[in-house]
DRENVEXVO-715922 format. One record per atom (N, C-alpha, C, CB): x, y, z; atom name; residue in three letters. Coordinates in steps of 0.1 Angstrom, whole numbers, always signed. Glycine has a CB too. Layout:
N
px/py/pz/atom/res
X/Y/Z/CA/Ala
...
//
This chain:
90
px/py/pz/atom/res
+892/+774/+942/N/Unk
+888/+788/+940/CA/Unk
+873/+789/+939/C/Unk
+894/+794/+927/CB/Unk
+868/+797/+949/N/Unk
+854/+803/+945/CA/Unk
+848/+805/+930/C/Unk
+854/+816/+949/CB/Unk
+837/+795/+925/N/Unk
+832/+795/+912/CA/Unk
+827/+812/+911/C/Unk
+818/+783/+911/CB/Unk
+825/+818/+920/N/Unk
+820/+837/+913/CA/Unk
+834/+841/+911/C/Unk
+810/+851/+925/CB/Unk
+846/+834/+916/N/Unk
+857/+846/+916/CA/Unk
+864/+842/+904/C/Unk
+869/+848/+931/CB/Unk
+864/+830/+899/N/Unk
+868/+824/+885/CA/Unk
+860/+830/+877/C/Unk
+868/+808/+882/CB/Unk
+846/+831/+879/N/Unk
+840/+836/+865/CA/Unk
+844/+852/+864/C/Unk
+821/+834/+863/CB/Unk
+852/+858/+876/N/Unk
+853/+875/+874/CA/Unk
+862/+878/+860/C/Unk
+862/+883/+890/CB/Unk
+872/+864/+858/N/Unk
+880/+866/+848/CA/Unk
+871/+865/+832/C/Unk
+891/+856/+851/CB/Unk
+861/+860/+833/N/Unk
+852/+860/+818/CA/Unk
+844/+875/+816/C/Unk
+838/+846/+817/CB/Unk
+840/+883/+825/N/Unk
+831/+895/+827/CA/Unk
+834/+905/+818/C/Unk
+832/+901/+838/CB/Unk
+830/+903/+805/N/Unk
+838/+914/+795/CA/Unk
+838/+932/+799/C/Unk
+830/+911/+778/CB/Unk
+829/+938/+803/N/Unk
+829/+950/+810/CA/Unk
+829/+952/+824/C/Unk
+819/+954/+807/CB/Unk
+843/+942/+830/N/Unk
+840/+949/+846/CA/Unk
+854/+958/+843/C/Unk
+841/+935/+862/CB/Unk
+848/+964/+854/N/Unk
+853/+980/+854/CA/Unk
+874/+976/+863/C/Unk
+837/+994/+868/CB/Unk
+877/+986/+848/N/Unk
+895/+984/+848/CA/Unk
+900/+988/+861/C/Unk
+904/+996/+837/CB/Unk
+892/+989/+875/N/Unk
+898/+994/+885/CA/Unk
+899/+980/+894/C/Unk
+889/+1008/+891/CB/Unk
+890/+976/+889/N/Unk
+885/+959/+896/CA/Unk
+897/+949/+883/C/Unk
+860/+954/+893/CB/Unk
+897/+951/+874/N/Unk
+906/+941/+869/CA/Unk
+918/+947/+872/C/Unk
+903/+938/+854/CB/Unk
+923/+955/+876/N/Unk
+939/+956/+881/CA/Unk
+943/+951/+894/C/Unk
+945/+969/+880/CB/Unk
+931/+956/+903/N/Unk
+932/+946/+913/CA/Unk
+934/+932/+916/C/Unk
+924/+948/+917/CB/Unk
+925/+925/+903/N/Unk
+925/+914/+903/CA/Unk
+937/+910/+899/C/Unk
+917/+909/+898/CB/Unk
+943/+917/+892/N/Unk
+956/+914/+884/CA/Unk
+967/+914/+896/C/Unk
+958/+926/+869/CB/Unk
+969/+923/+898/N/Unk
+974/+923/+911/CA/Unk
+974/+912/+920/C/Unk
+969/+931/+917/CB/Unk
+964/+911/+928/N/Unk
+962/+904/+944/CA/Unk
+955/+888/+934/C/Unk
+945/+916/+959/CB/Unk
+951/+886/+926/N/Unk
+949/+876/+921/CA/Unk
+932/+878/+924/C/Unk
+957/+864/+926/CB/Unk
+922/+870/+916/N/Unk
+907/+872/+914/CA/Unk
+899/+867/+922/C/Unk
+902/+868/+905/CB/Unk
+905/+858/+935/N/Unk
+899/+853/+942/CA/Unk
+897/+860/+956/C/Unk
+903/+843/+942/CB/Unk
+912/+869/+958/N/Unk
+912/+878/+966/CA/Unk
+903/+894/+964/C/Unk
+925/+879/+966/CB/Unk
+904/+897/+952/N/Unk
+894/+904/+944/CA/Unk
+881/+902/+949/C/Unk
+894/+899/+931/CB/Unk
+877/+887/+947/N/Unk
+864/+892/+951/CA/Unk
+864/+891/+966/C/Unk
+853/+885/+945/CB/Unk
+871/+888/+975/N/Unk
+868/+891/+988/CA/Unk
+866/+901/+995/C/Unk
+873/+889/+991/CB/Unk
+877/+912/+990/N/Unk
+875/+924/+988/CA/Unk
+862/+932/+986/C/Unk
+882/+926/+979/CB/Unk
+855/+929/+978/N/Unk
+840/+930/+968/CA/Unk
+830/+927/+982/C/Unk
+839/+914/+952/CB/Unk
+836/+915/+984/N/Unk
+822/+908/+991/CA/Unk
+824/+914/+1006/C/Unk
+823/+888/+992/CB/Unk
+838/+919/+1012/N/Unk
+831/+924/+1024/CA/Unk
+837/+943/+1027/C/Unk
+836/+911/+1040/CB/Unk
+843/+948/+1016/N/Unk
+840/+962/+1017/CA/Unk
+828/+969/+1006/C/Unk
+854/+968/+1014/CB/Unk
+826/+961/+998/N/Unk
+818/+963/+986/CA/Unk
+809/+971/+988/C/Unk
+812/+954/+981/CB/Unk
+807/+986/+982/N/Unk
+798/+996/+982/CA/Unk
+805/+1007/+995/C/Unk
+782/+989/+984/CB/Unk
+814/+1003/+1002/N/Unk
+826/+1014/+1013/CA/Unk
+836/+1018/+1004/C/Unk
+835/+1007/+1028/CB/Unk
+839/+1024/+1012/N/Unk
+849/+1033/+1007/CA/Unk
+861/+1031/+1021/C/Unk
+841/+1050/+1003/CB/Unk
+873/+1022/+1014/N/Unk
+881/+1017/+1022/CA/Unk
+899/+1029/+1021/C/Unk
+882/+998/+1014/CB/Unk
+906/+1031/+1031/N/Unk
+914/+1037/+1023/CA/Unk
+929/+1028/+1024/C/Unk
+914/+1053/+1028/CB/Unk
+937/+1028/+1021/N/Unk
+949/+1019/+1020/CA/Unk
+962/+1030/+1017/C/Unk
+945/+1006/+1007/CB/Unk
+969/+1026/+1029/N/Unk
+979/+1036/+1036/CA/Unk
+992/+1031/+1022/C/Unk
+983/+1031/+1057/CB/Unk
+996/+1045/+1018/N/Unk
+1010/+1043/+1013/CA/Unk
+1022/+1033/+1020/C/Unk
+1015/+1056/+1014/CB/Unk
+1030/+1027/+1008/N/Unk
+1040/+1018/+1011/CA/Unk
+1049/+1024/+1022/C/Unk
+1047/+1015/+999/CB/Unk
+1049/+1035/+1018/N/Unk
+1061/+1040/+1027/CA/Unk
+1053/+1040/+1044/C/Unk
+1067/+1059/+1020/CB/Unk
+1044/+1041/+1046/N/Unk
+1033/+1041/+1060/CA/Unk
+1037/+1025/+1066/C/Unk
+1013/+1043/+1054/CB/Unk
+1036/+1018/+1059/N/Unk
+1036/+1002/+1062/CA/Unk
+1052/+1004/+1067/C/Unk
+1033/+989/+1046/CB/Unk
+1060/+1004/+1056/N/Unk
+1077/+1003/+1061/CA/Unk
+1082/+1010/+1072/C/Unk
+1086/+1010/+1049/CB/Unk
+1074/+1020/+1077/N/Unk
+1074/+1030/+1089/CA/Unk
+1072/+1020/+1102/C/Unk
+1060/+1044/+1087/CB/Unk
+1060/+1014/+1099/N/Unk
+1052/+1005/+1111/CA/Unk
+1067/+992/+1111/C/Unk
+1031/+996/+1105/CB/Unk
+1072/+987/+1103/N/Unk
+1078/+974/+1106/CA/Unk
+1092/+980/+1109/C/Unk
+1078/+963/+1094/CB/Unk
+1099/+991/+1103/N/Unk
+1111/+999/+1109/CA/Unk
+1108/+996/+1123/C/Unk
+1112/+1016/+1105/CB/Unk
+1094/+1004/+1130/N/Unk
+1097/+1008/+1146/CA/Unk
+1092/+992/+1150/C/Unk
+1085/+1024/+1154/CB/Unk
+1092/+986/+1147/N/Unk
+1088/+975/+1156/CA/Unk
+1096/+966/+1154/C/Unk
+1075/+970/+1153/CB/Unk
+1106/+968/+1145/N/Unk
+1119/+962/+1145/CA/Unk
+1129/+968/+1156/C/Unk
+1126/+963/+1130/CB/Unk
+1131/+984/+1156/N/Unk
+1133/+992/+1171/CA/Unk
+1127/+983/+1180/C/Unk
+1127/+1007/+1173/CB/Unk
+1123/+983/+1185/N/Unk
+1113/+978/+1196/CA/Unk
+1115/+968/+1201/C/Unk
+1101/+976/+1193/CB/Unk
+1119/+961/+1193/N/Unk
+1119/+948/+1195/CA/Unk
+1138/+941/+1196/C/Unk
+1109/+942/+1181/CB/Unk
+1142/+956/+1194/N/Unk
+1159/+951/+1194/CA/Unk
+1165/+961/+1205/C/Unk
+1169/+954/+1176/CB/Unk
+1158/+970/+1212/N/Unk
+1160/+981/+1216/CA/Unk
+1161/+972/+1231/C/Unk
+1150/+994/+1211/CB/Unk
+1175/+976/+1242/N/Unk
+1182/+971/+1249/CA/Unk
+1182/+980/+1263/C/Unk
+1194/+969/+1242/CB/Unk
+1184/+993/+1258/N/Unk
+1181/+1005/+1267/CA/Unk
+1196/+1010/+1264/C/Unk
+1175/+1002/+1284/CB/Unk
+1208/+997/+1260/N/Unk
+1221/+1004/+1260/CA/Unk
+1226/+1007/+1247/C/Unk
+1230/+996/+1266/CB/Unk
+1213/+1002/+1234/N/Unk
+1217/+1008/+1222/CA/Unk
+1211/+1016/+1215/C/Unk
+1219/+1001/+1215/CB/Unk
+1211/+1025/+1219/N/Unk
+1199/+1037/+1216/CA/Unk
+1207/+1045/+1204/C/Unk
+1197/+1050/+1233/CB/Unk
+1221/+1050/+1206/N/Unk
+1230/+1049/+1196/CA/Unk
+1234/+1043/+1184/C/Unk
+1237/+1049/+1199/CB/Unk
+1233/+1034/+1186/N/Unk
+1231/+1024/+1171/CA/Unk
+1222/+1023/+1165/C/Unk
+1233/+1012/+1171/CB/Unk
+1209/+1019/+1171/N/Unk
+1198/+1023/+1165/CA/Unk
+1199/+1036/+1156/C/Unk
+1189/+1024/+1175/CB/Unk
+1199/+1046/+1163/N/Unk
+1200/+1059/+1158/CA/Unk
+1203/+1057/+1140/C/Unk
+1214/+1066/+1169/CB/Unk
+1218/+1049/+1144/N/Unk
+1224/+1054/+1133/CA/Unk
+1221/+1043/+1121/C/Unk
+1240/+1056/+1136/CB/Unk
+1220/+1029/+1128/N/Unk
+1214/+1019/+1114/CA/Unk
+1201/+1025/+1109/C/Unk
+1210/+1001/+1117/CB/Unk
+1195/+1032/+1113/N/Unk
+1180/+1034/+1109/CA/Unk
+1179/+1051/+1107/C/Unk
+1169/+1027/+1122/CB/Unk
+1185/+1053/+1106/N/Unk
+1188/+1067/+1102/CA/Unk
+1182/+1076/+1108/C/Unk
+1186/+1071/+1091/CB/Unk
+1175/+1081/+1119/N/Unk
+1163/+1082/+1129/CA/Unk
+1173/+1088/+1141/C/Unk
+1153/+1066/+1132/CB/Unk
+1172/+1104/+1148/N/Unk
+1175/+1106/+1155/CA/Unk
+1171/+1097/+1171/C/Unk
+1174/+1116/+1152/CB/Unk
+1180/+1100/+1183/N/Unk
+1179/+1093/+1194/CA/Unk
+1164/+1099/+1199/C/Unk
+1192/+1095/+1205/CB/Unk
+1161/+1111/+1198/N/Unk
+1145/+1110/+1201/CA/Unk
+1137/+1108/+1195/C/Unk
+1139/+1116/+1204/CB/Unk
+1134/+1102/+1182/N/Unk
+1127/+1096/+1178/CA/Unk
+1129/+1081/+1182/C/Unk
+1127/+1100/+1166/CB/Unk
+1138/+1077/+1183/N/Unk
+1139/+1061/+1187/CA/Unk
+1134/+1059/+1205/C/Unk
+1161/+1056/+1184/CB/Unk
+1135/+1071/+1211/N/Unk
+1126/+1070/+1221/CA/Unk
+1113/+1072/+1224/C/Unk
+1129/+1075/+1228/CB/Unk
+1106/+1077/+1214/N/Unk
+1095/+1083/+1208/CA/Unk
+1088/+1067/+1204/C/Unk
+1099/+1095/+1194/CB/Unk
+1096/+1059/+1196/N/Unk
+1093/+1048/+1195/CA/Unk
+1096/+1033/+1201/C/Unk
+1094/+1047/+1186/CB/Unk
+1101/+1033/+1213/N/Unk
+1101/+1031/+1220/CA/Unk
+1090/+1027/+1229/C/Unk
+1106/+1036/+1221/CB/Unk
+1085/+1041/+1235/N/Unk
+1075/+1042/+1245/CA/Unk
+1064/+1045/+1235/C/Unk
+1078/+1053/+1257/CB/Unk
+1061/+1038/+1227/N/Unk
+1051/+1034/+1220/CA/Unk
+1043/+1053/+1212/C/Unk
+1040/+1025/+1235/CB/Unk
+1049/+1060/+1214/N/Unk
+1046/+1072/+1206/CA/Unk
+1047/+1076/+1191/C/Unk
+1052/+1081/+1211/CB/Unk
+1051/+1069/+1185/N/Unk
+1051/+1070/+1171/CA/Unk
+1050/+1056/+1163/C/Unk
+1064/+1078/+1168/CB/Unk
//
């Protein structure tokens, strides 16, 4: 571990937004974070945004041309939206 990202855990006033992070992602990652967005302003997409991206790329990637129907229905997602993602539109 990086000797600055161990000492982040002694810093008696670093700010509670940076110690949950750390607490979180762990302090080493923390400061990576620090070191190359540090002073930007980064934005970080809702969980449900991520689960959207691996849904359609699990389509995508299973999609046959002859199961457009099944899809449909395991993924709860009408047939034009599963063509929508498909052809790379959503």
């Amino acid at each position: 571990m990086n000797q600055n990202a161990a000492n982040l855990r002694n810093i008696k006033n670093l700010p509670d937004d940076i110690k949950t992070i750390a607490d979180i992602i762990g302090y080493e990652n923390a400061y990576k974070l620090c070191k190359y967005f540090g002073g930007g302003c980064i934005y970080i997409v809702q969980l449900k945004t991520i689960d959207r991206y691996l849904r359609n790329e699990k389509i995508r990637q299973a999609f046959n041309g002859a199961n457009i129907s099944e899809l449909s229905f395991k993924h709860g997602i009408s047939k034009k939206q599963i063509y929508r993602i498909v052809k790379g539109k959503s």
